[in-house]
N, C-alpha and C positions, 0 to 999 in steps of 0.2 A: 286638649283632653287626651289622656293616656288611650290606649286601645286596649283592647283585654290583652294580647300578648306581652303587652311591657308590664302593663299590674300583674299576670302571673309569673312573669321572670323575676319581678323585684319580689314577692311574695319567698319565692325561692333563693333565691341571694341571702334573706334575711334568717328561712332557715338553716342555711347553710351554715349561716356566722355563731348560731347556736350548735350546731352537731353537728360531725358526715356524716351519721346515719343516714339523714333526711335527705341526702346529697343523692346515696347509693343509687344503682339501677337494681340491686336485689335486695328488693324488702322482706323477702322468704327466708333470706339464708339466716340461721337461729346464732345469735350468739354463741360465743365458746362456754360451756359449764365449765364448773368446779372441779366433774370427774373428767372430764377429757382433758384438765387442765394437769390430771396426776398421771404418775409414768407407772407402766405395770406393775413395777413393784410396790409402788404407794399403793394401787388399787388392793392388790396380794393381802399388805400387812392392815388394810384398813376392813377387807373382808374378815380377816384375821377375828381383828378387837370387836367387829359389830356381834359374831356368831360366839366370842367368847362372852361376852354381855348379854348374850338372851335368855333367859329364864328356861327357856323350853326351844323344841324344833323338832319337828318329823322330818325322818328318815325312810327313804325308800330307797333299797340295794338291788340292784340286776347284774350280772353276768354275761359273756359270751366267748364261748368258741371255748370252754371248758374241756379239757380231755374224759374221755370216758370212765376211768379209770380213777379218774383226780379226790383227793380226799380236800375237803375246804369248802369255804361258802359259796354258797349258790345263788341267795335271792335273798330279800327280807324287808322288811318293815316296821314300823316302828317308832316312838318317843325317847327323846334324849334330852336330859334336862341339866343344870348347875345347880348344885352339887352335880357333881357325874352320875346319872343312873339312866337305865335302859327300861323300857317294858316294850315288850313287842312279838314277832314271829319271824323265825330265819329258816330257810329252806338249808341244809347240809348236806355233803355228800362224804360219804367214808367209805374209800375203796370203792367208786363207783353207787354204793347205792346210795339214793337220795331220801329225807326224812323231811318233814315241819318239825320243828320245837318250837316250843313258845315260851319265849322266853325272858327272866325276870334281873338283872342284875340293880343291887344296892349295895354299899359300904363296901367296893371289894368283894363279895361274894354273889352269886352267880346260880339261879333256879332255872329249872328244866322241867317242863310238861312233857313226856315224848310218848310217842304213840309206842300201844303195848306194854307201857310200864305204867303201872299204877301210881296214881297221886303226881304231886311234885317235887321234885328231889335236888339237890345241893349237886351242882357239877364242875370238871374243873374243862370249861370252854376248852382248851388246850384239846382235849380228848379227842374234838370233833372236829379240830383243822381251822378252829375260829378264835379271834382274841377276844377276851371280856370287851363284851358294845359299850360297857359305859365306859370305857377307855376312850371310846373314838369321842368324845364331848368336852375331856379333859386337855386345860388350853395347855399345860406342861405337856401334853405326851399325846394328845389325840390328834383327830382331823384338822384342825387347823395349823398342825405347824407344818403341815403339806406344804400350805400356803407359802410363808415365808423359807420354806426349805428350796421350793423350786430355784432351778439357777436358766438364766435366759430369755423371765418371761419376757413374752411380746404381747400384742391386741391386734386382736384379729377383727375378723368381719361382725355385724350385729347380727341377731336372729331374735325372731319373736316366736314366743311361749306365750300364746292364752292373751293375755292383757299386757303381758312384760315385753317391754324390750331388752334385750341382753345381750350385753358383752362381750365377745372368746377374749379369755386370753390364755396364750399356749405358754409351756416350756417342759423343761427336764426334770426328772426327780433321782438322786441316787436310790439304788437299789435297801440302802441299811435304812433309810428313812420310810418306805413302802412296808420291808419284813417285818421293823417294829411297830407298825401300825397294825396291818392286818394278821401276821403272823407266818406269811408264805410269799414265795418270792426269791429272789436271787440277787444278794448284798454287793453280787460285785457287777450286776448288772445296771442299766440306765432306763429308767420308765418315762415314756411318754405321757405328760399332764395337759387336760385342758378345762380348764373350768369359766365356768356363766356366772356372769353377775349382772346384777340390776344396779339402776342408774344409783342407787343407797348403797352401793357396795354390798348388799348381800348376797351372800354367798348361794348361789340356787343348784346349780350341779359341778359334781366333779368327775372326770372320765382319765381314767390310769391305765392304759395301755402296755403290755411285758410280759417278761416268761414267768407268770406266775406260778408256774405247773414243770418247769423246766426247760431247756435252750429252746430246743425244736418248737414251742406252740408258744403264740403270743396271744394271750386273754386280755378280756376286757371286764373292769368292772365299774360299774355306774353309782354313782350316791348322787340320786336327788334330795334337795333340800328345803322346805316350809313352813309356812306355819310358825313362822318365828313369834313365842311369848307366849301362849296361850297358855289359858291354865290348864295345868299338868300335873297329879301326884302320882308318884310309886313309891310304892310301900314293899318291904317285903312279905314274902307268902305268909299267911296266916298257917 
């Protein structure tokens, strides 16, 4: 008669002959995914195509370490959809003083709420140190060609956000790819990138580090990203 010990080794020998999974002394350690399986620029160009394919996405913009004096954006928030259009609220600052507008872009043109001016009026963004928002959604020319613009990237450490787990991955941006996006900046500088993604490659924030403002002061500005697809219209002002 066998003993228990020989009926569990041959038990084990036989799954062995099917897997080494069944083999391992680490049952915990998880498989390799799909995306650990891509190298940071796969991740990059795939965040890319996900956030050029969404219908819709909120936007939340912060700042840091702004000089006093600095004319450009401050803060904001906001809807961005495909077709390019914007509806939302952006904090500004021109020559130091800071403002909310609320504000509307559709077809290339560009409405403005501002405090002390009556009703809403047609503006040209430019005026206020800011580029048209629904630029930043457009896959030719907006926030995403960040993405594939970076040179360098790496994968950095995870960090969880709320329910997500997410991704860094760092690299470089040249300076003429930053000014044409936000509209301030220094072309012949190099901007510090590092953006979060989720295990779907969506793109959840982007953090641009540089002399936005000039040599001497290195600013920070923040695009969080969500809410990907929801229904979303903007129309322009009635």
């Amino acid at each position: 008669m066998r003993t228990t010990g020989k009926i569990v080794a041959a038990v084990l020998s036989g799954l062995c002959l099917l897997g080494t999974a069944a083999c391992t002394g680490d049952k915990g350690s998880p498989q390799p995914t799909q995306q650990a399986q891509l190298t940071p620029a796969q991740r990059l160009a795939a965040a890319k195509a996900a956030l050029d394919a969404a219908t819709s996405v909120h936007l939340t913009l912060a700042s840091a370490n702004v000089p006093e004096r600095a004319s450009g954006l401050i803060s904001g928030s906001g809807w961005g959809t495909h077709p390019p259009a914007f509806k939302g609220t952006f904090k500004v600052a021109v020559a130091g003083v800071q403002a909310d507008a609320e504000i509307t872009s559709v077809g290339g043109e560009v409405w403005a709420k501002l405090p002390l001016v009556p009703g809403t009026n047609k503006i040209n963004p430019k005026d206020f140190g800011m580029p048209d928002p629904a630029t930043l959604f457009s896959p030719e020319t907006g926030l995403t060609t960040l993405l594939t613009a970076t040179t360098s990237p790496a994968a950095g450490q995870q960090t969880r956000k709320g329910a997500e787990v997410l991704t860094t991955v760092t690299g470089s941006l040249p300076g003429s790819a930053v000014v044409g996006l936000l509209g301030i900046g220094d072309r012949a500088a190099t901007y510090r990138a590092t953006y979060l993604l989720t295990d779907a490659n969506q793109l959840r924030q982007v953090t641009l580090e540089g002399p936005f403002f000039g040599s001497g002061t290195t600013s920070t500005y923040t695009l969080v990203l969500d809410r990907y697809n929801e229904a979303v219209s903007i129309t322009r002002p009635s």
